[in-house]
N, C-alpha and C positions, 0 to 999 in steps of 0.2 A: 504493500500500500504506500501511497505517498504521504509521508510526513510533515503535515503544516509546522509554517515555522513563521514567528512571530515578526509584524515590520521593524521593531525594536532594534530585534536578535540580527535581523538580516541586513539592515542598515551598516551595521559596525563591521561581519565578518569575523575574520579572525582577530585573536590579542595579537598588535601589531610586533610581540617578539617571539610569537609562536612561528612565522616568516623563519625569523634569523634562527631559529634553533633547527629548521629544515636545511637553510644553504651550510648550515655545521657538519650533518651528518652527511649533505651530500659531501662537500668536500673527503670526510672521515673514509666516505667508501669509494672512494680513489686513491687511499690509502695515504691522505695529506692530513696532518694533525694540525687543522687551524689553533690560531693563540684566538681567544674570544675576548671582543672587550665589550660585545654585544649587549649583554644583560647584567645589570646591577646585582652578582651577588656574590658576594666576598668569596674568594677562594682562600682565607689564612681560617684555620680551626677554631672555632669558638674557643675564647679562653678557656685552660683547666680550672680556676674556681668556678666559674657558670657550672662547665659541664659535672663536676664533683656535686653540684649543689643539687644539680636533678637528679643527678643516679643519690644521692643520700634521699631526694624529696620523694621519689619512686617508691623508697618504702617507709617511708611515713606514711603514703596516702597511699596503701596498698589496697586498704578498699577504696575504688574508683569510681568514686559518688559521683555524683552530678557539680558541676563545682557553679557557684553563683553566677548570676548574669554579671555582676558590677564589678568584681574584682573581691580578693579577700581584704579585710580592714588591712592586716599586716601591708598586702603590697601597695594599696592605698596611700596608706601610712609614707611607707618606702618611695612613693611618686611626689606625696607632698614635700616629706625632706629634701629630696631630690628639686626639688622644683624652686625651693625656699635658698637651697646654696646657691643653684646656677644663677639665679635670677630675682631673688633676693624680694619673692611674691608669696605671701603668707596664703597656704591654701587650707581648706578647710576637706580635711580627707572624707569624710562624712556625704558632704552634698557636691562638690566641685571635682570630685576625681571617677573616670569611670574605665575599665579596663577594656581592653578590646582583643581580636585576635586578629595582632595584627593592624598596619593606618589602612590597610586596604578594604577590608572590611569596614574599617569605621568613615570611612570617606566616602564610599559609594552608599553604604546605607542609612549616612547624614542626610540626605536628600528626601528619606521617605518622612523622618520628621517634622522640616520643617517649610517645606514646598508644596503646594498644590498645582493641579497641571491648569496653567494659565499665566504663572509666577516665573519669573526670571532668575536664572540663576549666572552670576558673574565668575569666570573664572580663567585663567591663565592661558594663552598658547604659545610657545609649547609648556605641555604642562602633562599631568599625572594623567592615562588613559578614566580613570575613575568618575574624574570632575565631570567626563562628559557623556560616560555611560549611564552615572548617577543621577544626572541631572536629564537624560533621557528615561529612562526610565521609569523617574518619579511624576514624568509626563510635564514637566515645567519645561521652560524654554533656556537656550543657550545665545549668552552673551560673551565670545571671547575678545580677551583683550592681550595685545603683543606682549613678548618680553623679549627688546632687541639687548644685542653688544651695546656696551654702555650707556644701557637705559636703567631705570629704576625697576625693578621685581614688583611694584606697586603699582594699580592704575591711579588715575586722574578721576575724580566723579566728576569733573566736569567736562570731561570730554568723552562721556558715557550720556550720550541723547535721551533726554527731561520722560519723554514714551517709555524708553527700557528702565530707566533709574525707579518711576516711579512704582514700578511692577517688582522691582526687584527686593529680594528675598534674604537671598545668601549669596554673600562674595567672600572668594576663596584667594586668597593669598600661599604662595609657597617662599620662603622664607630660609635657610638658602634655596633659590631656584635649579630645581633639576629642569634640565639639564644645564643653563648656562654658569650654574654659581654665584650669580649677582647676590647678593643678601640686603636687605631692606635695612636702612636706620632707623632707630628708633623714631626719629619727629617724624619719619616717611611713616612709619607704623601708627604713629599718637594720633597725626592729621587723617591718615584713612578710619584707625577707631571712630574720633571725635566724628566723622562724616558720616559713616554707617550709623551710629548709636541716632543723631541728629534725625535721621529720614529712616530707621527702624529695620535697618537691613542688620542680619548678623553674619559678624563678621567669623571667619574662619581660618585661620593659619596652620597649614601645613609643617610642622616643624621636624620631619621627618629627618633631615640631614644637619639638624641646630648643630653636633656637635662634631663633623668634618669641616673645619676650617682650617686656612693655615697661616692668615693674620690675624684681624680684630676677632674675637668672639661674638658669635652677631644676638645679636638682640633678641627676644619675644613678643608678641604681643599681647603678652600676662602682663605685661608691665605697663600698658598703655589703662589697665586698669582691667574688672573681671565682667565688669556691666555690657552684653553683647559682644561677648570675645569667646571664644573656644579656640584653643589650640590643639592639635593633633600630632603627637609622639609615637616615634618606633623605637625599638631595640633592635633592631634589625641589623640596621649599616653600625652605629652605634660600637656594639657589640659583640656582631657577625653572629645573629641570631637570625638569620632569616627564615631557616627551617621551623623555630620555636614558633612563632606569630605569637607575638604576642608585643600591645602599645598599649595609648592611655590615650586620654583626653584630657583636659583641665580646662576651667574655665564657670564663667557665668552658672549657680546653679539650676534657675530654672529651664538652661538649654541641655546639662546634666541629666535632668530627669528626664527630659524628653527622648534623650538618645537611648537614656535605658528601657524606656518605655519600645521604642524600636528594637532595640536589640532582644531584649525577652520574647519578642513574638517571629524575630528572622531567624536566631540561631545561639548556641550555649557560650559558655564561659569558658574564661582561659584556665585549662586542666591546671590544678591546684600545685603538680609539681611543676611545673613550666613558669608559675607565676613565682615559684620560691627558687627558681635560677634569675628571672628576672631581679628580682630583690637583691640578690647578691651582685648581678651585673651592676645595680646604680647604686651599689655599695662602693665599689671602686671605680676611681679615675685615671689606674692605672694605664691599663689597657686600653682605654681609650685615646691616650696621649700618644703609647705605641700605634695605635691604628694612623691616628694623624701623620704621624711623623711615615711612616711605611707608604701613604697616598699620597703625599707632596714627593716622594721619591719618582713613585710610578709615574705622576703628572707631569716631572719637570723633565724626565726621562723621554714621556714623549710628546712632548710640548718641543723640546728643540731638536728632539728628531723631525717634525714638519717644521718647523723654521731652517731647520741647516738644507731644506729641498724646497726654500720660496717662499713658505707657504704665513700666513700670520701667527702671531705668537699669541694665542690664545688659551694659555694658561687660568682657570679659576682660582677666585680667590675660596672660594668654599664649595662643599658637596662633592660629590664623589666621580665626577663626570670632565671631562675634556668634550668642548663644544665646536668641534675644528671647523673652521673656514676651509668650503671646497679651495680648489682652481679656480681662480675666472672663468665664468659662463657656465662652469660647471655646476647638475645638480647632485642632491646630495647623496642622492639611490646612483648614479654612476658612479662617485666621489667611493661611495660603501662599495658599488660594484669594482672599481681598480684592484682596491683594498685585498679582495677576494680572488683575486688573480694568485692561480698558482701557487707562482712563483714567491707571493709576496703572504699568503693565506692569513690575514688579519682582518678580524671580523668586527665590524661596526655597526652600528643601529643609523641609517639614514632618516636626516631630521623631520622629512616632511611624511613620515612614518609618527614622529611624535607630534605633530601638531598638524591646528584647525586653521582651515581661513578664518580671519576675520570678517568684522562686518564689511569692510574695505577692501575684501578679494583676493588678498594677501598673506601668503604663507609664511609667518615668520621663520619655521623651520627652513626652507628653501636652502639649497644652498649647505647647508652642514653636516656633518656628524657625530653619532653622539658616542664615546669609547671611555667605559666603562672602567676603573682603577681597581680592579678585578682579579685579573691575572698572577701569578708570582709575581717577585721580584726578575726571575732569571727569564720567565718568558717576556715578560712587559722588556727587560732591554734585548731578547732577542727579535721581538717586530718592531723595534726601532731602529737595528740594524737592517733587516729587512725592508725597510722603508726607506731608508738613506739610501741601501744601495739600488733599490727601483725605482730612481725617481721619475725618471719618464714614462714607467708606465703610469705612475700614479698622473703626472704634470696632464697629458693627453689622453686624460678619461674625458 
């Protein structure tokens, strides 16, 4: 029989890095072991205190209850301390904190909360696939707004047309931005609160990548105050928990409840030992500082591998991503397709793969790719050699 499938579903296709994990394996079965910078997920082993803390928490909670929607008070507890040193915003574990599995989960099913389909929803391009599935989904409307090379991570409300502003709902900020790294200031942050809170939009930040940077420590926007703010947290990059799923929220409590009010009726709680490896993760700053220090390696490593073949020096100041300027005229699905040559088998995410047109027709991704700080050490500087020494097949894509 033929299998109906929803306008939704069919609209979007596939997840745009389910693509790159097909040209991986073709390569693999020509017997070419591409270096991947394709997809965001840490290849160094989750620290040994995390993982010691789950295999101890395994049998603590050997009976395998159902573990709560919201998070236990413990890890609760452990997000608001947490939240109190980085950023120095008194949270109330109680009503402002709520656990998720995973920003990806809690990002795509923000939208059933607080959008009706008629309502506009604001948010980034290029930016997180989520914001847009999300925001379809919950049958509300999409309003994207750019994030170029040295622009700000933040829109403008006024140059968001008086029709869409007044419909709108929820706008989503990413905060450092994947993929380009820009990171928002605070008065960028205080000015967008102050604007949302004024005309009754809430506001949302993505803080998924807060803590790879590799200058200023960037900011929250917990701290612009908690009245119409939610921010959204991973362990993931963090970490190198991405297998665990498991983040938070913080923020505004009566947008708190709402989310758990959604979350208890979509899907369960993060398993009770997972939430007590978590706890120990934002117990220490250790490992996080080695993470830092280990992705300004990879990034500078190959930031001047395309600058010593021409190309811009496109180095981030934060998040976990190199946002490379094609060739001239070149776009970013050939820019990914050179890459993929052979000879040179280094696998990139093309930008216009991660983003939307705007209302202005215009692909901010156009033009890019997005390479992922991923890999080892020892392969990240072997496709940089690889790069240097093709430069012409890469220059004449």
């Amino acid at each position: 029989m033929s299998i109906p499938i929803s306008d939704r579903v069919q609209s979007f296709g596939e997840y745009p890095f389910a693509e790159v994990q097909r040209r991986v394996r073709a390569l693999r079965e020509k017997g070419i072991q591409a270096i991947d910078f394709g997809i965001g997920d840490p290849s160094s082993p989750t620290p040994d205190l995390i993982r010691e803390k789950a295999q101890e928490a395994i049998e603590t909670h050997r009976r395998a209850g159902y573990p709560g929607f919201i998070g236990s008070m413990d890890f609760r507890e452990a997000v608001a301390r947490w939240i109190d040193n980085r950023f120095g915003v008194t949270v109330d574990p109680e009503t402002e904190v709520t656990s998720s599995i995973g920003s990806k989960e809690m990002v795509f099913n923000a939208h059933f909360g607080f959008v009706n389909p008629g309502d506009v929803v604001v948010f980034p391009t290029p930016g997180y696939p989520p914001y847009d599935r999300g925001t379809a989904f919950s049958g509300a409307e999409a309003f994207r707004y750019p994030v170029l090379r040295g622009g700000p991570c933040v829109p403008d409300l006024a140059a968001i047309p008086e029709d869409v502003l007044s419909r709108t709902k929820m706008l989503w900020v990413t905060s450092p931005h994947s993929p380009t790294g820009i990171t928002a200031t605070l008065p960028q942050l205080q000015e967008l609160a102050d604007g949302c809170r004024e005309r009754g939009i809430l506001l949302l930040c993505d803080e998924a990548y807060s803590e790879i940077y590799f200058d200023a420590r960037p900011p929250s926007a917990l701290q612009t105050g908690k009245s119409g703010v939610l921010s959204v947290f991973s362990l993931s990059k963090r970490s190198a928990m991405t297998g665990y799923r498991v983040g938070y929220a913080v923020g505004d409590p009566e947008a708190i409840r709402i989310l758990r009010l959604v979350k208890m009726s979509i899907d369960s709680g993060t398993p009770l030992f997972i939430q007590e490896a978590a706890i120990a993760a934002l117990s220490d700053e250790e490992h996080v500082r080695g993470f830092r220090e280990e992705y300004r390696e990879k990034r500078d490593i190959l930031a001047d591998a395309f600058v010593s073949i021409g190309l811009p020096d496109c180095r981030p100041e934060a998040a976990l991503y190199l946002w490379q300027q094609a060739p001239p005229g070149c776009s970013g699905i050939d820019f990914a397709r050179s890459l993929l040559h052979e000879d040179i088998a280094v696998v990139a995410t093309p930008g216009e793969w991660l983003s939307q047109p705007t209302s202005t027709g215009e692909n901010p991704g156009s033009g890019h790719v997005r390479m992922a700080f991923v890999p080892t050490l020892w392969d990240t500087k072997k496709a940089a050699e690889r790069i240097k020494t093709h430069r012409e097949l890469i220059l004449r894509a």
